[in-house]
C-alpha positions in Angstrom: 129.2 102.2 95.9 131.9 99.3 96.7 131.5 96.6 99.3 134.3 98.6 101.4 132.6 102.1 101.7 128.9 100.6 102.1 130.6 98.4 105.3 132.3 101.8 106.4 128.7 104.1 106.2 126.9 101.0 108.3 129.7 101.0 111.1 129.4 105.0 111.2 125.7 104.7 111.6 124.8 102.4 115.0 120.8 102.0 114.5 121.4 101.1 110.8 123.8 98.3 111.8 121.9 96.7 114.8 118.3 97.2 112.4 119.3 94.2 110.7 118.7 92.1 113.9 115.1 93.8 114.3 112.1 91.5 113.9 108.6 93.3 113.0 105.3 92.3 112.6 102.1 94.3 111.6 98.6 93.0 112.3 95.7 94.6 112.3 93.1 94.7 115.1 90.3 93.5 113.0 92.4 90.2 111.8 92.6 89.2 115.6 89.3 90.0 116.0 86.4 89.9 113.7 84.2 92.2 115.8 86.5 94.8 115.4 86.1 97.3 112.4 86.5 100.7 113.2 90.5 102.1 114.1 91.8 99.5 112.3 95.6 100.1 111.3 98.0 98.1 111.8 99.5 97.3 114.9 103.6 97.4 114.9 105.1 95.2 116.6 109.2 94.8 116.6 111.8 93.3 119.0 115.4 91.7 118.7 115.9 88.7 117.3 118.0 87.5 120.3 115.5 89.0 123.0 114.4 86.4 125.0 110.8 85.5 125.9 111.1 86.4 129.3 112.0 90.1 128.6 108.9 92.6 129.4 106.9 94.0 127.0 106.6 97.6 126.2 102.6 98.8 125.4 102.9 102.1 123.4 99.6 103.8 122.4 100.2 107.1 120.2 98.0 110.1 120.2 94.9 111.8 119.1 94.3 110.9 115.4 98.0 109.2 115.4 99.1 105.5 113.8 101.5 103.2 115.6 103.9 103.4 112.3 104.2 106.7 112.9 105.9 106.3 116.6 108.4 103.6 114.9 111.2 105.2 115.9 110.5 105.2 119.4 109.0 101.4 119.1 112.9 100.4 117.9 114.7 102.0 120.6 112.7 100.2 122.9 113.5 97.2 121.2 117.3 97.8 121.4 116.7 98.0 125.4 115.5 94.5 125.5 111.6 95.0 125.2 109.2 93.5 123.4 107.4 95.9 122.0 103.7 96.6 120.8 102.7 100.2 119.6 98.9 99.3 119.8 96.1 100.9 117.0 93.2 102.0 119.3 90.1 103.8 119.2 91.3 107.7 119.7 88.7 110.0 118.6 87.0 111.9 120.3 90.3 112.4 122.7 89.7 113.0 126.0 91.0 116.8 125.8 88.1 117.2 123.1 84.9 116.0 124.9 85.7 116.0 128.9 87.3 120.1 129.6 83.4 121.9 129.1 81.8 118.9 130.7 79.5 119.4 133.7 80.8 116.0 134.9 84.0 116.4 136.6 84.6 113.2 136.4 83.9 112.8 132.9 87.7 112.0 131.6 88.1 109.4 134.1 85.1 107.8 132.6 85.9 108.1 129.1 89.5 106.6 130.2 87.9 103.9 132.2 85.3 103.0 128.6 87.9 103.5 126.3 90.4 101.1 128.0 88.2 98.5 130.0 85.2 98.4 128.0 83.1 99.3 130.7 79.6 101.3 129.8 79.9 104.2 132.8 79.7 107.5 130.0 77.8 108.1 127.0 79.4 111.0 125.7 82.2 108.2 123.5 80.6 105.5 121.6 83.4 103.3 122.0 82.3 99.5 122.1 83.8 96.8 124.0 85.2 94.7 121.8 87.1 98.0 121.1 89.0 98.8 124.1 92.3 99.2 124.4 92.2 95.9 126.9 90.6 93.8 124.7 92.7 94.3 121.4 96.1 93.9 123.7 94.5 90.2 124.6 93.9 90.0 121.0 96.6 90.6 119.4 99.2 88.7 121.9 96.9 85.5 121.4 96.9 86.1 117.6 100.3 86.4 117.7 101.3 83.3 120.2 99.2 81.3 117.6 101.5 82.7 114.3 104.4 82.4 116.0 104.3 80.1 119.1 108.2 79.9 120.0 107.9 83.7 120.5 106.1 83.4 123.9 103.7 85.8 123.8 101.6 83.7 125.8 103.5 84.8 128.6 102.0 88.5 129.0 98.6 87.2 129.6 97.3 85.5 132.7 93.8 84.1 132.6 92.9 85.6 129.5 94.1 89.2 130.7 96.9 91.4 130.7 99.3 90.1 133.0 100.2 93.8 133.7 103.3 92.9 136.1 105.4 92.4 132.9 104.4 94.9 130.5 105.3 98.5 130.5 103.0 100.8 129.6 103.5 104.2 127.5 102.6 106.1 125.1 102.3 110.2 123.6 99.2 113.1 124.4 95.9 110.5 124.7 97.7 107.8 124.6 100.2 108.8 127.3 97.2 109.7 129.7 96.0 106.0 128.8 98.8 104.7 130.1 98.8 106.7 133.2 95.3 105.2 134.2 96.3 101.9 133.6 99.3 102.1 136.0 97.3 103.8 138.7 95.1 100.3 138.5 97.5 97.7 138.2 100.9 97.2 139.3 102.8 97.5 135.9 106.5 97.0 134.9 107.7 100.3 133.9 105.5 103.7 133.0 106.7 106.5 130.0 104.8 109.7 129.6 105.4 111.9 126.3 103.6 115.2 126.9 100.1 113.9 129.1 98.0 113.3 130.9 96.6 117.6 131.2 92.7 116.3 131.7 91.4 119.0 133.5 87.9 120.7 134.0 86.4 124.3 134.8 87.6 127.9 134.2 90.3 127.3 136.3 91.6 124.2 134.5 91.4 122.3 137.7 92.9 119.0 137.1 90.9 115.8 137.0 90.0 113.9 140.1 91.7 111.3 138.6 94.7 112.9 138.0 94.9 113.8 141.6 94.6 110.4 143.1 98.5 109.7 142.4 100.8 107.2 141.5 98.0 104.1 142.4 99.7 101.3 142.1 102.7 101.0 140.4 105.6 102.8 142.9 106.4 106.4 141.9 110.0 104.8 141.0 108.3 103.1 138.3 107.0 106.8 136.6 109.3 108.2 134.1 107.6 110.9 132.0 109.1 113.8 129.0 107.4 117.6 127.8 109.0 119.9 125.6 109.1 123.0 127.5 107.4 125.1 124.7 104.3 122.9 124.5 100.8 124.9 124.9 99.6 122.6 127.7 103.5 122.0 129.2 102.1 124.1 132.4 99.3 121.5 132.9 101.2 118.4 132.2 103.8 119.6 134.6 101.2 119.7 137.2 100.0 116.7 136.5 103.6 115.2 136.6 103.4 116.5 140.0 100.1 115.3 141.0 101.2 111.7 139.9 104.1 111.8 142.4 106.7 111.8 139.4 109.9 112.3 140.6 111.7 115.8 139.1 114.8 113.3 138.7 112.7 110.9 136.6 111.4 114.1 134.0 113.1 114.8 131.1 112.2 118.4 129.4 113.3 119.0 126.2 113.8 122.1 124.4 114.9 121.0 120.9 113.1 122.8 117.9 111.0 120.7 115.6 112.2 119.1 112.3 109.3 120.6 111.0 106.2 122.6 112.6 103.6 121.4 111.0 100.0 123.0 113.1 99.4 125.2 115.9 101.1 122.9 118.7 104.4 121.7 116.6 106.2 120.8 120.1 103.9 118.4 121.0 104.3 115.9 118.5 108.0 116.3 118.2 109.3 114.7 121.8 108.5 111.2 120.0 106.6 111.3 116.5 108.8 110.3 113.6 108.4 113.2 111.4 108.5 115.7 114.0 111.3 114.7 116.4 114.0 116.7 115.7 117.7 114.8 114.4 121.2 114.8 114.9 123.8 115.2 112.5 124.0 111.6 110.9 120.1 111.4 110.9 119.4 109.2 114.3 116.8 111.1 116.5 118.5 113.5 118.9 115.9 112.9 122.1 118.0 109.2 121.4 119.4 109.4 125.0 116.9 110.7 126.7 114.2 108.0 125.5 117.1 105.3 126.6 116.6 107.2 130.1 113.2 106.8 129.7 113.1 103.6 129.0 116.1 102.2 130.9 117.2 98.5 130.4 115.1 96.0 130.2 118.0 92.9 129.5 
C-alpha cells in the first residue's frame, strides 16, 4: 500500500486517526494488591495523551461473567470525551439476578450490592471478601497507578484513602450497571451511565427491589443518563427501574439495532455496549457511536 493511500484510509476513518493519541494501561487487581487472587483480569485503563489531570474519571464495571477488555470500545469513546477512564475487573459471580429474585429476603440484592462494593459482611448468600470489593480495588489500582506514573495525577480521585466520588463518573453494563446505580444513590458522583440494569427484583410479581425504589439518592436525577435495547428479555423491568430512579425519558436512549452476532438466549443484552456484540456502521466504527457520546457528554 503507498504512503498516499494508507494517509487517505486513516483520514476516512476518525477513531483510527485520533487512536494514535490513546494512552492504555492494563493492571491486574492482584498486582495492586497482594490479597487479592480471585477475578483477577486485567484492569484497562486508557485516556488521551493531552487530557489533563483535572478531567473526571470514568468507572466502568462490565457484566455478569464479563472482562474489562471486552467493553474497550466503549472505554475509548469515553476517552475521546475527555475522561479518564477505568473499566474495573471485579468480583461478578454469583450476579445479583442469579442469587437475590427466589430469595425470602427482600432485601437480599441490596445486601449483596452493598458486600460486593463496600466490603461490608451484612449477607452470606456471596462469599465475596473485603479486600475484594469493588471499593477497595478502585483505591488500589489509582494508588498503584499514581506510584508508576506520578505526573498522571491519579492521586487526585482519592480523598483520604477513598474514592473521592465527586469526580468520578460511574457506569457500567447488566451487574455492573446496577453497581453503579447503588453507588450514585450513596454518594454524590460526577456523572451516572446505565447499559441495560439495574431489573433486581423479588416475588412472583417481580416487585422491584426496595432499593431500587428509593430513587436517585444523591447524585441529582440530571446526573442519570441510562440505555436498553428495546428487545431485551428484562427491557420491561429495567424500564421500570429507569422510572423508579427518577431517570428522566429525555436522558434514555433505546436502541433497536440488531446484533452483529446473537450469540445465547439474550443476544440484545450484550450488544448496547460489548465489543463483539454491538452492532457497526458501514466503515466498521460502532453504530450506538452517538448515542454513547450522548451518554457520556463532554467531560473537557
Amino acid at each position: 500500500m503507498n504512503r498516499i493511500v494508507a494517509i487517505a484510509m486513516l483520514l476516512a476513518s476518525p477513531l483510527s486517526v485520533r487512536a494514535q493519541e490513546l494512552v492504555k494501561y492494563r493492571l491486574t487487581p492482584e498486582s495492586t494488591d497482594s490479597s487479592i487472587h480471585r477475578f483477577n483480569e486485567p484492569h484497562y485503563i486508557v485516556f488521551e495523551k493531552a487530557t489533563s489531570s483535572a478531567a473526571p474519571l470514568l468507572v466502568f464495571m462490565p457484566g455478569t461473567g464479563g472482562k474489562p477488555e471486552r467493553t474497550s470500545d466503549f472505554s475509548d469513546v469515553a476517552a475521546h470525551q475527555g475522561y479518564r477512564v477505568i473499566g474495573l475487573e471485579y468480583v461478578d459471580e454469583p450476579a445479583v439476578a442469579q442469587v437475590c429474585p427466589r430469595s425470602p429476603d427482600t432485601s437480599c440484592s441490596e445486601k449483596v450490592r452493598q458486600k460486593r462494593i463496600y466490603g461490608d459482611d451484612v449477607t452470606g448468600v456471596i462469599d465475596d471478601r473485603p479486600s475484594e470489593s469493588i471499593v477497595n480495588r478502585l483505591v488500589k489500582v489509582l494508588v498503584a497507578l499514581d506510584l508508576q506514573h506520578p505526573a498522571d495525577g491519579w492521586s487526585g480521585y482519592l480523598e483520604n484513602g477513598k474514592p473521592k466520588w465527586s469526580r468520578i463518573a460511574v457506569s457500567g453494563l447488566s451487574q455492573g450497571a446496577g453497581m453503579a446505580a447503588y453507588i450514585a444513590q450513596k454518594a454524590l458522583v460526577h456523572r451516572v451511565v446505565l447499559f441495560s440494569s439495574p431489573w433486581d427484583n423479588y416475588g412472583p410479581q417481580q416487585t422491584l427491589a426496595h432499593w431500587v425504589k428509593d430513587g436517585h439518592g444523591e447524585t441529582p436525577p440530571e446526573r442519570w443518563f441510562a440505555a436498553v435495547h428495546q428487545k431485551e428479555q428484562t427491557a420491561p423491568l429495567i424500564a421500570r427501574a429507569y422510572m423508579a430512579l427518577g431517570i428522566p425519558s429525555s436522558q434514555i436512549r433505546v436502541l433497536t439495532l440488531e446484533p452483529a452476532v446473537k450469540n445465547g438466549g439474550n443476544p440484545y443484552h450484550a450488544s448496547v455496549v460489548g465489543n463483539g456484540a454491538t452492532p457497526r456502521a458501514p466503515d466498521g466504527r460502532p453504530a450506538y457511536l452517538d448515542d454513547w457520546k450522548f451518554l457520556l457528554g463532554s467531560a473537557r
